[in-house]
C-alpha angles and dihedrals in degrees: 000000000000091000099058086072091048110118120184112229106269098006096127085050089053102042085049091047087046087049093045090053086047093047086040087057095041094048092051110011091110086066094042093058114069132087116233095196076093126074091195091053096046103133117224134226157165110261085232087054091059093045091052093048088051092039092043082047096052087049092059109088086225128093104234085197104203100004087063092036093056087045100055093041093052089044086053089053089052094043088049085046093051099053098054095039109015080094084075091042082061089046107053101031110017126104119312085259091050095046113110151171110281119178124220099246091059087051096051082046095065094038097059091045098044082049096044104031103043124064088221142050111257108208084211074071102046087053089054089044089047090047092048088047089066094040082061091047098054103048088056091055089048092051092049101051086038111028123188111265123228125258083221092067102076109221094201135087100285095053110108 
């Protein structure tokens, strides 16, 4: 009966570290499994998720060993990503005074370094693809309804 009321030094640290690591992997288990070798298998998410995965991991008093290394180097990659194309982000998506012209070229850019730089799918960089996607579209469209005309057909007076 005495030993009911027996508590170890720093039993109760260690039980809420130990319940801090379990919450940490349910929260964001479904991001930690995957294996990137595949491009069929990339997960995809939001640039704020993966902060929040590396940002919740650093507040857990336990080394994850691989599952935090793999997040902070893929948000590097996404940080490094961010600060040469999150002016397009602003562009495309921002408030209507921050809006701007972006070209396609700049688009297609993004997209080829988010895909070939970051272990994951951001979905900032499914948004560009998708709006890059419509900008095709719609210069196919254009071409269409309005083709280039040759430098052969004269335009002037004397074209018949």
């Amino acid at each position: 009966e005495d030993k009911d009321g027996w508590v170890l030094d720093c039993e109760e640290e260690l039980t809420k570290i130990v319940r801090g690591a379990d919450r940490w992997f349910e929260q964001f288990s479904q991001y930690l499994e995957w294996d990137n070798r595949r491009p069929s298998t990339r997960k995809c998410l939001a640039f704020c998720v993966l902060r929040s995965i590396v940002h919740e991991a650093n507040n857990v008093f336990v080394s994850f060993g691989s599952a935090t290394n793999k997040m902070v180097k893929v948000l590097a990659q996404a940080e490094n990503w961010f600060e040469r194309f999150g002016h397009l982000i602003k562009k495309t998506s921002g408030e209507p005074h921050e809006r701007g012209v972006v070209s396609q070229q700049e688009l297609s850019d993004a997209i080829e370094a988010a895909s070939s730089d970051i272990a994951v799918d951001l979905e900032e960089a499914i948004a560009l693809q998708k709006i890059c996607d419509k900008m095709k579209q719609w210069f196919e469209r254009a071409s269409f309804a309005a083709p280039k005309r040759s430098k052969r057909v004269g335009t002037g007076r004397w074209a018949t």
